[in-house]
Structure formats: structure tokens, C-alpha cells
C-alpha positions as CSV (number, residue, x, y, z in Angstrom):
1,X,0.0,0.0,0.0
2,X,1.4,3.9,-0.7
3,X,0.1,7.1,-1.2
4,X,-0.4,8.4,-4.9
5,X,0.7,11.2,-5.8
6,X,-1.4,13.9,-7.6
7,X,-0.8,17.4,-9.4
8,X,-3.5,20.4,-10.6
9,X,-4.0,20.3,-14.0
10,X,-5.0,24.3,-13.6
11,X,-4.9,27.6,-11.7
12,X,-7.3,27.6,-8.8
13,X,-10.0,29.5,-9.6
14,X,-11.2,32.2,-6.6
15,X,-14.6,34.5,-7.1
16,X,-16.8,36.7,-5.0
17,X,-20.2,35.3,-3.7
18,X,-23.0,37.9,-3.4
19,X,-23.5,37.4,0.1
20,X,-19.4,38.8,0.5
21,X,-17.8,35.4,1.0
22,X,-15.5,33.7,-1.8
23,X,-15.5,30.8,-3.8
24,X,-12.8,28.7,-5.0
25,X,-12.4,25.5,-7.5
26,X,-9.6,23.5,-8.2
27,X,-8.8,20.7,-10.6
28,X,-6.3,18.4,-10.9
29,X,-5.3,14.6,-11.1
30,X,-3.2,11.4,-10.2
31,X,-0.1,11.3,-12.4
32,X,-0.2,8.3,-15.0
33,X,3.2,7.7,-14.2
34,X,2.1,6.1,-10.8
35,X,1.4,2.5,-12.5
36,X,-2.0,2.2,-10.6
37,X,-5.3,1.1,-11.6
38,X,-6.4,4.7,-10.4
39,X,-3.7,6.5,-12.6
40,X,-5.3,9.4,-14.2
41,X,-8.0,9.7,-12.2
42,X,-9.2,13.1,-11.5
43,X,-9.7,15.3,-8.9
44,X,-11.9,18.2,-8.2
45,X,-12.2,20.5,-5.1
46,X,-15.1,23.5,-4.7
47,X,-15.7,25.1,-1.4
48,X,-17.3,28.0,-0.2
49,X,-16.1,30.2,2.2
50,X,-18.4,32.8,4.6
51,X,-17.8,35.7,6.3
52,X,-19.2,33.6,9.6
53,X,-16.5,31.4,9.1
54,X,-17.9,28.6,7.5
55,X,-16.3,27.0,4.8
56,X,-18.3,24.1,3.1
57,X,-16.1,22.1,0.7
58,X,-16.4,18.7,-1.6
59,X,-13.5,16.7,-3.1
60,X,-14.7,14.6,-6.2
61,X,-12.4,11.5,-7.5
62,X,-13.5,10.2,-10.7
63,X,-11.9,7.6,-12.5
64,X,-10.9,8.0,-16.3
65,X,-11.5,4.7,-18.2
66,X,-12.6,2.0,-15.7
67,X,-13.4,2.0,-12.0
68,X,-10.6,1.7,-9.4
69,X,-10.4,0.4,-5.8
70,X,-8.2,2.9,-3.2
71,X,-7.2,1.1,-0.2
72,X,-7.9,4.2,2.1
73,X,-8.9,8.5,0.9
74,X,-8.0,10.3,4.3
75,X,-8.0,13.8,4.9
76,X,-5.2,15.4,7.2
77,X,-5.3,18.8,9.0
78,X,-2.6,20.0,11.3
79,X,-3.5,21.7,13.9
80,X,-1.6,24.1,16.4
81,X,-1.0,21.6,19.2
82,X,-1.0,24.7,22.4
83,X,-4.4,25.9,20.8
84,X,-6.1,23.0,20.1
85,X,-5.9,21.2,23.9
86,X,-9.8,20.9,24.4
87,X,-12.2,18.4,22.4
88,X,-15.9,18.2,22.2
89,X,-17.2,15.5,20.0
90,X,-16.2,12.3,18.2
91,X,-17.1,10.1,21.0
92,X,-15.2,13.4,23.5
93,X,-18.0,15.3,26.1
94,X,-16.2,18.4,26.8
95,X,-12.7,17.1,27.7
96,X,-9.1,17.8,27.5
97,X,-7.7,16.6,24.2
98,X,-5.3,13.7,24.8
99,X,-2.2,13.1,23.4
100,X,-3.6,10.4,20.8
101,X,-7.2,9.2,20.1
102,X,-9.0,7.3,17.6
103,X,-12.5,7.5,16.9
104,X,-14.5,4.9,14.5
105,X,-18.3,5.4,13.6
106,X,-20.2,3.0,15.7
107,X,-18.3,3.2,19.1
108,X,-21.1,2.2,21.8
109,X,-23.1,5.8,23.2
110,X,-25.1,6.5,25.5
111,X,-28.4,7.3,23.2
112,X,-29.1,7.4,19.8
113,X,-29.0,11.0,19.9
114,X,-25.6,11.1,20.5
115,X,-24.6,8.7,17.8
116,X,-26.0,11.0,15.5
117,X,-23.4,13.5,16.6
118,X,-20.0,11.6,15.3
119,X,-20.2,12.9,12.3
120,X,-18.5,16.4,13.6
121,X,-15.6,17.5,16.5
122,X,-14.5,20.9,17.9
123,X,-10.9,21.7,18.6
124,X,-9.5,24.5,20.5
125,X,-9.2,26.8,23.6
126,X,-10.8,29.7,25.5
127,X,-9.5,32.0,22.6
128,X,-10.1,30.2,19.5
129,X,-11.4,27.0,18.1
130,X,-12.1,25.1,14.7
131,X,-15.4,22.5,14.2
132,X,-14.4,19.7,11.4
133,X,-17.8,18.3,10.3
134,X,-18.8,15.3,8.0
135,X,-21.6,16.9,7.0
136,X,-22.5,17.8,3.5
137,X,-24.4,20.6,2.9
138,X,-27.4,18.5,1.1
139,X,-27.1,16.4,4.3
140,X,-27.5,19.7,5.8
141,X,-30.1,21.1,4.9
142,X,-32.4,17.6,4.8
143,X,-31.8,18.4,9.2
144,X,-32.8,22.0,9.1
145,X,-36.1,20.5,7.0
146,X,-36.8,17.9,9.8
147,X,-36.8,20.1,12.4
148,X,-33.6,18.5,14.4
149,X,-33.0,20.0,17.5
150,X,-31.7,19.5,21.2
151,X,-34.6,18.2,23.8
152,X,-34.7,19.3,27.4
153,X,-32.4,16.7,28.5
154,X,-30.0,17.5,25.5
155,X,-30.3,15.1,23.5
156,X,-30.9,15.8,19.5
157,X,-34.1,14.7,18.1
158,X,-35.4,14.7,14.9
159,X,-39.0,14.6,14.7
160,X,-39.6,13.5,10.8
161,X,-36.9,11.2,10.2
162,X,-36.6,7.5,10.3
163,X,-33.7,5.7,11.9
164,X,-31.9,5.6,8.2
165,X,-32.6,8.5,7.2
166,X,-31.3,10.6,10.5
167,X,-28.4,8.8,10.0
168,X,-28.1,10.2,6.1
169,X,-29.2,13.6,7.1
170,X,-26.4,13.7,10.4
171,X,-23.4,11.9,8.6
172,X,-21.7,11.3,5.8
173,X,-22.0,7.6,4.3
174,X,-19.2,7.9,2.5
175,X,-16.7,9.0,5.5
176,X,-18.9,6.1,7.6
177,X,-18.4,3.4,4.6
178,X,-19.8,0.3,6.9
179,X,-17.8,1.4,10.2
180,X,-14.5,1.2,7.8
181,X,-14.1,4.9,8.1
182,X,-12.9,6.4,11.3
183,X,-10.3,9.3,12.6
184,X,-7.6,10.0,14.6
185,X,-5.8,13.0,16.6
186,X,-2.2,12.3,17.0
187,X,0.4,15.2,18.7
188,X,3.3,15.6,16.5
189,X,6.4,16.9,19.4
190,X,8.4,17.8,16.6
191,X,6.1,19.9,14.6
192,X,4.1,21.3,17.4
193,X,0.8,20.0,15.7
194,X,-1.7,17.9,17.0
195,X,-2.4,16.5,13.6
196,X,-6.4,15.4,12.5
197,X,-6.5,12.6,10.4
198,X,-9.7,11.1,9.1
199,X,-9.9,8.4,6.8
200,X,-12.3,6.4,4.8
201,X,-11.3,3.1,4.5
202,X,-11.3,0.4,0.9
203,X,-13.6,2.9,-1.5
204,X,-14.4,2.2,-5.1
205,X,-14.0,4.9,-7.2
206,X,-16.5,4.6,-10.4
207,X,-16.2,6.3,-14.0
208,X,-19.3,7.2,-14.6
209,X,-20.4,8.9,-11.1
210,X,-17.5,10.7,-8.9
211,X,-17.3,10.2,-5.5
212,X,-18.2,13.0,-3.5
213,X,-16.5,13.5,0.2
214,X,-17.7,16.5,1.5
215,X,-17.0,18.0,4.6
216,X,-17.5,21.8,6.7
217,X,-14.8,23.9,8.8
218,X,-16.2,26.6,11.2
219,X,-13.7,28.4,12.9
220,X,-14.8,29.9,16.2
221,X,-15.4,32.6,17.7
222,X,-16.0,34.3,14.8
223,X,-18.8,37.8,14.0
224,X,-19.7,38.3,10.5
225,X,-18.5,40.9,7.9
């Protein structure tokens, strides 16, 4: 198993939203010199970026001639390790950040309504903070629709979903992929980070429908522009 390599075929593209925020895209692929059933493929990230804070962005892999298996996709952000020392989420209640975790989908909880909260994890401190969430914005929006909410006891509810589909609506299948998907926090002395890793697990990546892993950063505090 190793890491492929990939290159932008083209200058990121960067334009103004009207609501002020900006918009990027970016295209590129996985060299054809790799000697992989996924050589060629091609990649395509779009995000959106507010003046809350929030950035929503989508990767797309797309293979050229045939479909292609990838043994893991994962995702790493490094994070300054001195102002990042508090978690909430990903199985963590409000807790100091330890030194190395790994979370995986379908961990025991105490209530449903909790599991539907793995899909997302804050990172920070009392003077700034970043939430990393697995949540598309399609995914989104089907929650705001179903009227999702905490209850008195705060727990979320959704009062128009089924079981399947609060679990669409409040997490990403493709991140989940059966439980193969999963993350990790891991503090790196020698960089300072505390580096955020999540991963997917074996995907298949199809010619004829790209795969879409979509995901949201909100940094915190933040007041809009």
C-alpha cells in the first residue's frame, strides 16, 4: 500500500459570492506515471467560504476509463498543538484533548441521539477553536427541513426522520463506509501540531459517477462581515 501522488491540471479558480464570502475550485489529477489502476483519475475540489467562518467544501475522485479500488482516501489537517488542547465531540463530552485518540463510527453511546453527533468534533481553547464536520451541505439542509434539535435533556431529536434516514441527514456515508471509516488526533512533538486525520477506509471509485467526500470547517469565535 502507498500514497499516490497527484498534481492540478489548472490555476485555482477564486470568485466573489453575493452574500461577500468567496469561492474557490480547483482541478487536478493522479499522475499516469504512478502505475495504478487509479492513474489518471481526476480530482476536483469547490468550497465556499463565509464571512461567519464557515467553509463548506467537496472533493470529487472520478476515475478516467474504468473503476478503481483505493485502499484508504484520508484527509489530514494540522493543527496548532497549544491551541487545540480541548475536544468536544467524536465520542469526547467536553474534555481535554489527549495526546492520541481514535474514533470509528459505531463506538457504543449512550443514546441514539448522541450517535447522531460523530459525524463532527470541535478543537480548541478559550480564545479560539475550529469544528471539522462530516456533513454535506445537502445532508445539511435535509436536518434544518426535519426540524432537528436539542430536547430538554440535550439530546438531539429529529421529529420527521426515520432511523436511516437521520443517519443520512447527520453523517456522511461515505466517510462512515460500513464502520471502515474512522479518525484519529495524533500530537506531533516535533512539529508542534496535534495532527487530524480522518480516513475512509477500501472505496471504489466509479467512472461514470465521482465520488463526492464533503466536509465543513467553522472556525470559532467568529462575527460576521
Amino acid at each position: 500500500e502507498r500514497e499516490l501522488a497527484w498534481r492540478g491540471t489548472a490555476a485555482p479558480t477564486l470568485t466573489a459570492d453575493p452574500a461577500g464570502g468567496v469561492r474557490w475550485h480547483a482541478k487536478g489529477e493522479v499522475s499516469a506515471d504512478e502505475g495504478s489502476a487509479c492513474a489518471s483519475m481526476i480530482i476536483d475540489v469547490s468550497g465556499d467560504f463565509s464571512t461567519d467562518g464557515l467553509a463548506q467544501v467537496n472533493m470529487k475522485l472520478q476515475a478516467v476509463s474504468s473503476g478503481c479500488s483505493l485502499a484508504n482516501v484520508h484527509l489530514e489537517m494540522p493543527l496548532v498543538e497549544s491551541a487545540s488542547r480541548l475536544i468536544n465531540g467524536f465520542g469526547w463530552k467536553g474534555a481535554r484533548r489527549p495526546d492520541e485518540m481514535r474514533f470509528r463510527w459505531d463506538e457504543k453511546t449512550a443514546t441514539f441521539g448522541q450517535a447522531g453527533l460523530n459525524c463532527r468534533v470541535w478543537l480548541g481553547g478559550a480564545d479560539a477553536g475550529m469544528q471539522f464536520n462530516l456533513q454535506g451541505l445537502e445532508q445539511s439542509q435535509s436536518a434544518a427541513a426535519s426540524r432537528c434539535g436539542n430536547d430538554d435533556n440535550g439530546q438531539l431529536r429529529c421529529d420527521d426522520l426515520t432511523d436511516a434516514q437521520y443517519n443520512v441527514a447527520l453523517g456522511s456515508q461515505v466517510w462512515y463506509n460500513k464502520n471502515a471509516g474512522g479518525a484519529t488526533i495524533r500530537v506531533q512533538p516535533a512539529t508542534e501540531t496535534a495532527l487530524l486525520t480522518v480516513f475512509t477506509g477500501p472505496l471504489h471509485v466509479s467512472s461514470q459517477t465521482a465520488l463526492s467526500l464533503p466536509f465543513r470547517l467553522l472556525l470559532t469565535p467568529v462575527r460576521g462581515g
